[in-house]
C-alpha positions in Angstrom: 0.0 0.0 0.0 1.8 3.4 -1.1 0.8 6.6 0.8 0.0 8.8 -1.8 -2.5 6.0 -3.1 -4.1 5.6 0.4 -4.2 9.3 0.7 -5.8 9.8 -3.0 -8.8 7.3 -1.5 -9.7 9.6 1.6 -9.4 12.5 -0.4 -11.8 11.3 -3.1 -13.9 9.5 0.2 -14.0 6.3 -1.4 -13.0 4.9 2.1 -12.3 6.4 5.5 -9.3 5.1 7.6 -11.8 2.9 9.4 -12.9 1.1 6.5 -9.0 0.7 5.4 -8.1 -0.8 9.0 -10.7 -3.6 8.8 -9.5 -4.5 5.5 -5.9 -4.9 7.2 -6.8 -6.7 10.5 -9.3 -9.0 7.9 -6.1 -9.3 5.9 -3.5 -10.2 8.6 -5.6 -13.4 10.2 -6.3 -14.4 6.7 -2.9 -14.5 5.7 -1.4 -16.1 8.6 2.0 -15.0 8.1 3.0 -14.8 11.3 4.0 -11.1 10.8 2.9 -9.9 14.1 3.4 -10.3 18.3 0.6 -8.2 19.2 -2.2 -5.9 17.3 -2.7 -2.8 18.7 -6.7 -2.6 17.7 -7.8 -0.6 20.8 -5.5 2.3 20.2 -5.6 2.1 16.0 -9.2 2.7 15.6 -9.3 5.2 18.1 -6.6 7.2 16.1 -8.5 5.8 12.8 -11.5 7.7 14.3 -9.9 10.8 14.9 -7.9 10.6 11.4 -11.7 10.3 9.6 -13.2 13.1 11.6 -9.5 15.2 10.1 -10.3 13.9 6.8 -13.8 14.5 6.5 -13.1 18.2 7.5 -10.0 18.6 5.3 -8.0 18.7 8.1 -5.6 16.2 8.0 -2.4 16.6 10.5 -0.1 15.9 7.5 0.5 13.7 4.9 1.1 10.5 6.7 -2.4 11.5 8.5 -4.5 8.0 8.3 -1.4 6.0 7.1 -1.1 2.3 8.9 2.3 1.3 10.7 3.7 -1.5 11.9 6.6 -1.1 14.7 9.1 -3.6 15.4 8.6 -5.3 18.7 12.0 -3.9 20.0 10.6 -0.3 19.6 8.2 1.2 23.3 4.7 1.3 22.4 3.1 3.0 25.3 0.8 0.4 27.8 1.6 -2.1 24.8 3.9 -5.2 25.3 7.1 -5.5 24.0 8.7 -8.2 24.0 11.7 -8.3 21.8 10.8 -12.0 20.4 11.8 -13.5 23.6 10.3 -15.5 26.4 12.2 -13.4 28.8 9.8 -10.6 27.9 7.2 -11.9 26.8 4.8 -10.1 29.1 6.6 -7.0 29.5 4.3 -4.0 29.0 5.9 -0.7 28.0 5.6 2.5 30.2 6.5 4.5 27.4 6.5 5.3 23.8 9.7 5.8 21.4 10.5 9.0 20.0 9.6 7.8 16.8 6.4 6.4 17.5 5.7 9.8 19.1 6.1 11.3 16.3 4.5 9.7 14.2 1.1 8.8 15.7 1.7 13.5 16.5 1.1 13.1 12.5 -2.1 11.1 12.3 0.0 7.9 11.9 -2.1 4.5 12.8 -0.5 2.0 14.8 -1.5 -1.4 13.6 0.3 -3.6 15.7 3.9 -4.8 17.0 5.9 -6.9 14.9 7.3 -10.2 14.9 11.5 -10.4 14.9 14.3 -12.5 15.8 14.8 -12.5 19.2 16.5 -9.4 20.7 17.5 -8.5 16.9 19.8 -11.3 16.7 19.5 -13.9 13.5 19.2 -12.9 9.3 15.7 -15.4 9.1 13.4 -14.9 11.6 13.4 -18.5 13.0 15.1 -17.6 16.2 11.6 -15.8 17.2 10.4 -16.9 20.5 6.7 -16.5 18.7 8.0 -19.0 15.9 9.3 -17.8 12.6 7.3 -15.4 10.3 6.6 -16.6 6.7 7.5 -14.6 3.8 4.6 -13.1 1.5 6.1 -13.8 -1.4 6.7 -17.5 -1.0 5.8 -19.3 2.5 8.3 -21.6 2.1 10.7 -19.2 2.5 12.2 -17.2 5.1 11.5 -13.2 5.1 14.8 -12.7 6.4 15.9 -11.0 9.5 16.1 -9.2 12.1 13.0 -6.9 11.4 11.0 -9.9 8.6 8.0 -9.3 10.8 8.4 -5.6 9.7 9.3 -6.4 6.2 6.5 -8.9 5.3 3.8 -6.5 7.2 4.7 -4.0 4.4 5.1 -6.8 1.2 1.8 -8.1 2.6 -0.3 -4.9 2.6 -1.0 -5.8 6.4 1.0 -2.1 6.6 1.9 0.9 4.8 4.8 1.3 6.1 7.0 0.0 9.3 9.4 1.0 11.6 12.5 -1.3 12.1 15.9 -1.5 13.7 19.3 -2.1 11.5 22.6 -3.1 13.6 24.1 -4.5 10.7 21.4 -4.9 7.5 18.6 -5.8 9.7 16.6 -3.7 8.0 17.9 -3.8 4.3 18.3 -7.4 3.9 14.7 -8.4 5.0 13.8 -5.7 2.4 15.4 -7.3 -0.3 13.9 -11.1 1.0 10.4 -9.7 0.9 11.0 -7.4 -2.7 10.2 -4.2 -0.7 12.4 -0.9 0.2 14.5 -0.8 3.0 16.4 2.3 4.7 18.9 2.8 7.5 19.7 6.5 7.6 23.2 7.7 9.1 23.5 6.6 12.5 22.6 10.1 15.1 20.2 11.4 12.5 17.1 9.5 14.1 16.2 9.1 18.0 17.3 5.7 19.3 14.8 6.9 22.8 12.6 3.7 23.3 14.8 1.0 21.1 16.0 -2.1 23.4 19.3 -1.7 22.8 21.1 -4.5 21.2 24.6 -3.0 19.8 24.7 0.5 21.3 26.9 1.5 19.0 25.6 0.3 15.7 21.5 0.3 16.5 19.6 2.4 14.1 16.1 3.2 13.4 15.1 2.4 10.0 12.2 2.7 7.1 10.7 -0.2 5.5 8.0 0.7 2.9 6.9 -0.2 -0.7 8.7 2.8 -2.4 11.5 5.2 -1.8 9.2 8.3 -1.7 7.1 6.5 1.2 10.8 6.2 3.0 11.2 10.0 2.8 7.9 11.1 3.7 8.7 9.6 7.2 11.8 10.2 7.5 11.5 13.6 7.2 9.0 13.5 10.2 11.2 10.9 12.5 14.4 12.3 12.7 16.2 15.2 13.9 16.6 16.5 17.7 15.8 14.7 21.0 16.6 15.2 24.5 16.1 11.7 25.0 18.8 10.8 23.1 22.7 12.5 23.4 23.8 10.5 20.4 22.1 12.9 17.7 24.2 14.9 15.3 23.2 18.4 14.1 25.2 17.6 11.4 23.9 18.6 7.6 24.6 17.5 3.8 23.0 20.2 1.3 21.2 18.3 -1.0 23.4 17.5 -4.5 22.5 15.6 -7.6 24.6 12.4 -7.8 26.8 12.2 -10.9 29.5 9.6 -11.0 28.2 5.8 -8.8 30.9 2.9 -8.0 30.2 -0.3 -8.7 32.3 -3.6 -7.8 33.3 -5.8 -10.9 32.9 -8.9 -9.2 30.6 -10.0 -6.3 32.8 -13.3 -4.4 30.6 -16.0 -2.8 27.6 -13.8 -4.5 24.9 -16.6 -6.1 24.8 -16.3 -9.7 21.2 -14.9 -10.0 22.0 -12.0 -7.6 25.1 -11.3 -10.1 22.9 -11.6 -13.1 20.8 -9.0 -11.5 23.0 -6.9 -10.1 25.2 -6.8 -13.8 21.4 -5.5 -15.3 20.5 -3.1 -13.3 24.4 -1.5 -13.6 24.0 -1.6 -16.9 20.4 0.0 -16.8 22.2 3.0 -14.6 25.2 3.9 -17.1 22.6 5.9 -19.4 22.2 8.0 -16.3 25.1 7.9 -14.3 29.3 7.7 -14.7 30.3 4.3 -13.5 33.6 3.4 -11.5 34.7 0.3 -10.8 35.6 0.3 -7.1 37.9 -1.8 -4.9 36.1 -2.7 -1.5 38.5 -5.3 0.2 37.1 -4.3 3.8 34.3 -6.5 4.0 35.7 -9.2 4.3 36.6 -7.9 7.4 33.5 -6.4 8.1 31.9 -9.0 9.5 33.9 -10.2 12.2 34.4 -7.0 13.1 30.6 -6.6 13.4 30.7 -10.1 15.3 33.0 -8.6 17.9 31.6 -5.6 18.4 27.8 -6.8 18.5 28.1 -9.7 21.0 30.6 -7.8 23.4 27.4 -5.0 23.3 25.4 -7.1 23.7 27.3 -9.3 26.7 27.1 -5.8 28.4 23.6 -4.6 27.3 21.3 -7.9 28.3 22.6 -8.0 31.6 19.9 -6.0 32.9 17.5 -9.0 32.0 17.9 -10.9 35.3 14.5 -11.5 36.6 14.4 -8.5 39.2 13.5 -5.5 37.6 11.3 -6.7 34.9 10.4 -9.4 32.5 10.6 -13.4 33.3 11.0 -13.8 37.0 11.7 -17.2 39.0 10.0 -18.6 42.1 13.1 -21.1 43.0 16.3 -19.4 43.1 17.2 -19.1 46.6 20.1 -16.2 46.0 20.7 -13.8 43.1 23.3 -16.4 41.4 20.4 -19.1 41.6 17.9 -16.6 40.4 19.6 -15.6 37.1 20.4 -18.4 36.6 17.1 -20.3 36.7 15.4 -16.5 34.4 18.3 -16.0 31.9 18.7 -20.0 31.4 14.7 -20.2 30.7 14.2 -17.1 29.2 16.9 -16.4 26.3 16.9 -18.6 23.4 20.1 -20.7 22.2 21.3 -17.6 19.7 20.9 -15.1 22.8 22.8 -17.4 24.6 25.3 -18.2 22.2 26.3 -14.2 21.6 26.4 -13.7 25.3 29.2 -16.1 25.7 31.4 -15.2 23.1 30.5 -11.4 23.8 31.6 -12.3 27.5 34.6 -14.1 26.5 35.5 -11.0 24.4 35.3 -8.7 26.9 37.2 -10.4 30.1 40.1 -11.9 27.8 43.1 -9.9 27.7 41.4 -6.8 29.3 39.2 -7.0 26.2 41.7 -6.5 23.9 39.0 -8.1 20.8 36.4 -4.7 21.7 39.4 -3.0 21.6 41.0 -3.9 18.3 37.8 -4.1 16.8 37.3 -0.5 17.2 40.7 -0.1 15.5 39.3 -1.9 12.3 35.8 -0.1 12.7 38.0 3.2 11.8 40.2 1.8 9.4 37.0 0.4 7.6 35.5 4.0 7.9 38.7 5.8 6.8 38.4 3.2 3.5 34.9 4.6 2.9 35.9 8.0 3.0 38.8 7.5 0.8 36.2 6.1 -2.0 33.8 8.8 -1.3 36.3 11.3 -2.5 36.1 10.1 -5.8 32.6 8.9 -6.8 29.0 10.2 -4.8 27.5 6.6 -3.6 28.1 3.3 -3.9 25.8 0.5 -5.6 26.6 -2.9 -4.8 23.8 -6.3 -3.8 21.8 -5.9 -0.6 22.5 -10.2 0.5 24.8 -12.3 -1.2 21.6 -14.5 -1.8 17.9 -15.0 -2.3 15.8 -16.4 -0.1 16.6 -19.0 1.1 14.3 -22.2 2.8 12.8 -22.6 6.6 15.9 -24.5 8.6 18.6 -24.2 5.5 20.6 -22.7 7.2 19.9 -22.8 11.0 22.8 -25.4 11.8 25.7 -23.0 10.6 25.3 -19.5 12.7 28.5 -19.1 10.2 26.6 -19.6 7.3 23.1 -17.0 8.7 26.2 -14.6 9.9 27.4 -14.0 6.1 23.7 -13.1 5.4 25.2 -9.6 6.7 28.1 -9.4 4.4 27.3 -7.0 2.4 25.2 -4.5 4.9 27.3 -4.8 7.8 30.2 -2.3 6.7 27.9 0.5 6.4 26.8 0.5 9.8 30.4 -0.2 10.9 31.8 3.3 9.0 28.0 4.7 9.8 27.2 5.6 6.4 23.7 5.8 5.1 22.0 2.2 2.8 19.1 2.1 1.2 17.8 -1.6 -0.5 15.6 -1.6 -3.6 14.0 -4.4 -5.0 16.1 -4.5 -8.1 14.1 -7.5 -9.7 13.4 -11.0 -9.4 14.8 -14.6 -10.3 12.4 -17.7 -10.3 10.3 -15.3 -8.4 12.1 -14.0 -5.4 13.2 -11.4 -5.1 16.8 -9.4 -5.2 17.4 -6.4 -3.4 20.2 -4.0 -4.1 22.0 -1.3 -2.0 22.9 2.2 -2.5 25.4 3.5 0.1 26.0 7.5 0.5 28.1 9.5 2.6 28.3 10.1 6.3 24.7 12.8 6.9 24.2 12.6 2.9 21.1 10.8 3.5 18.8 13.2 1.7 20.6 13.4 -1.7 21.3 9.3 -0.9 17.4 9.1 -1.2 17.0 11.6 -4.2 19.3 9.1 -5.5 17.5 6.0 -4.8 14.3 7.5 -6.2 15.9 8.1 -9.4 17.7 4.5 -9.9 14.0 3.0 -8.7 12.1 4.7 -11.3 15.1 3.8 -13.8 14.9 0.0 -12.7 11.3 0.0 -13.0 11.1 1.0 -16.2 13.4 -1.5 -17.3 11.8 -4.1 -16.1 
């Protein structure tokens, strides 16, 4: 569902947002995707109610006024729970709302409902979901991918207009390209992490899943900037500049074959448009065990707090605190949680962590590389996932195998530049997402960008 067609409807009153909404809820159960941990009915047809009264005055707050949302289930949702897809919160209710769910529901946005993700943010699938996996729209037999496929297959269903996802290192942008739908993590400190469970503190960004780029930029615009809540945003600016000259690589290793036959069209479909460089990008295969090392020594640190005390799963038989996290965090995380924590632990306490420490090192040598190619061309276009979808439990026994699922994404959050993923076409019918990458707080001419090379692709079939 695009905004501008939802908004056409209200405007012509050939529905109201309260018609739309049972249409969605009708279309969710009947589906059965899996898409969602809780819907949020009470509070969306109240705002759908409020939105129709807007409308029916020509009133409407803005342009997102009566437009349905999905939010990851990571993300507060005031008196909603949030549960992260884990056991260990699986009845946590939030006392607060996110920044960006403030803001958008300020601007007539509808909250349908909280959606389904792997647990604490960790996995490329969606199988490691504590509410079991969510299927993709395109095929069911295949996965959505992860961490936010709840998010994207809520938006490739039409069971959302648009959701609101978090990217630590493509969680956002490869579920796009799974579900054949547009994915967008802006520069890291242009968009209020207040009310996101933190997973990597460091890397965790807000992003925008929707069905086109304009639909991205609509609520962008209205989600980011300042926030008290938040010391991490930049008042850093980019002035807006056409993109001339795009880098490309010549040669995708371990890339399937359909993703390269893609990815070769739509380059070629961009040189009537654009000057194309060939570009050397020899950090990622660094990338992503320097995203391993950082993510699961922040998260080591940043899941302590789940110990049965404060809030979530809480234990009736420990009979001291050792006994008592013990018994929550052994019941309450699943075997990927687990699994991080360990290594993130090990990490930290060997060597006077000495692995955080040098992965920092690489994080700015990886972000001094992007710099240095940035000098020379405006963005970068390269795949969004070195494969297609792939099948339910193909890959599940390798967490080697699902952590390559980041290869291509994870560098951008590393050097904390801005990625978009467009659905750049499809092969035996799933689809292939490619990534444009701009510079550090060049997100809008990124996007102006990315409108461009999606109406260019889409005319080329």
């Amino acid at each position: 569902m695009r905004v501008s067609d939802i908004i056409s409807k209200y405007r012509a009153k050939e529905e109201t947002p309260i018609t739309l909404l049972d249409g969605i809820y009708e279309k969710i159960e009947k589906d059965d995707l899996n898409d969602y941990i809780s819907l949020t009915k009470n509070i969306a047809y109240e705002e759908a109610y409020h939105s129709k009264i807007r409308h029916e005055k020509g009133m409407p707050l803005s342009d997102i006024d009566g437009v349905f949302f999905s939010i990851k289930d990571n993300i507060a949702v005031e008196n909603i729970r949030m549960t992260c897809g884990s056991k260990i919160l699986s009845d946590f209710i939030s006392p607060y709302s996110a920044t960006v769910v403030e803001r958008i529901r300020a601007k007539g946005g509808i909250i349908v409902g909280k959606t389904n993700m792997d647990e604490f943010a960790m996995g490329s699938s969606n199988e490691s979901s504590y509410f079991g996996p969510v299927k993709n729209p395109v095929d069911t037999s295949f996965v959505p991918g992860g961490s936010s496929g709840g998010s994207a297959a809520s938006v490739a269903a039409s069971h959302a207009c648009i959701s609101i996802g978090s990217d630590t290192g493509g969680s956002v942008r490869q579920p796009s390209s799974f579900c054949g739908v547009v994915g967008f993590k802006p520069t890291y400190g242009e968009v209020s992490r207040y009310g996101l469970t933190a997973f990597s503190s460091s890397l965790d960004t807000m992003g925008i899943i929707s069905e086109t780029v304009r639909d991205s930029k609509r609520v962008f615009d209205i989600i980011r900037g300042e926030d008290a809540h938040d010391s991490t945003l930049s008042s850093k600016k980019a002035g807006k500049r056409d993109y001339k000259r795009v880098g490309y690589l010549d040669a995708i290793p371990q890339a399937d074959k359909p993703v390269e036959e893609i990815y070769g069209k739509r380059i070629e479909d961009l040189k009537k448009d654009f000057e194309l460089v060939k570009i050397k990008m020899d950090f990622i295969d660094i990338s992503i065990s320097t995203y391993q090392i950082q993510t699961m020594c922040e998260t080591s640190s940043n899941l302590a707090r789940f110990d049965g005390i404060k809030y979530g799963l809480q234990s009736k038989s420990g009979k001291n605190l050792r006994e008592i996290y013990s018994a929550v965090r052994g019941d309450g995380f699943g075997s990927e949680v687990k699994r991080r924590i360990l290594i993130g632990t090990y990490f930290l306490t060997h060597n006077e962590g000495e692995y955080y420490s040098l992965s920092f090192r690489l994080r700015d040598y990886i972000a001094n590389e992007i710099d240095k190619i940035f000098e020379n061309i405006d963005a970068i276009v390269i795949p969004t996932s070195l494969t297609l979808p792939f099948k339910f439990n193909e890959k599940t026994s390798s967490p080697l195998q699902m952590h390559l699922s980041d290869s291509l994404t994870a560098f951008s959050n590393l050097a904390n530049v801005p990625a978009i993923s467009i659905n750049g076409g499809y092969s035996n019918n799933l689809p292939c997402g490619i990534q444009l990458v701009g510079k550090r707080f060049d997100d809008d001419s990124l996007l102006e960008f990315a409108e461009r090379a999606e109406t260019i692709w889409r005319e080329n079939g």
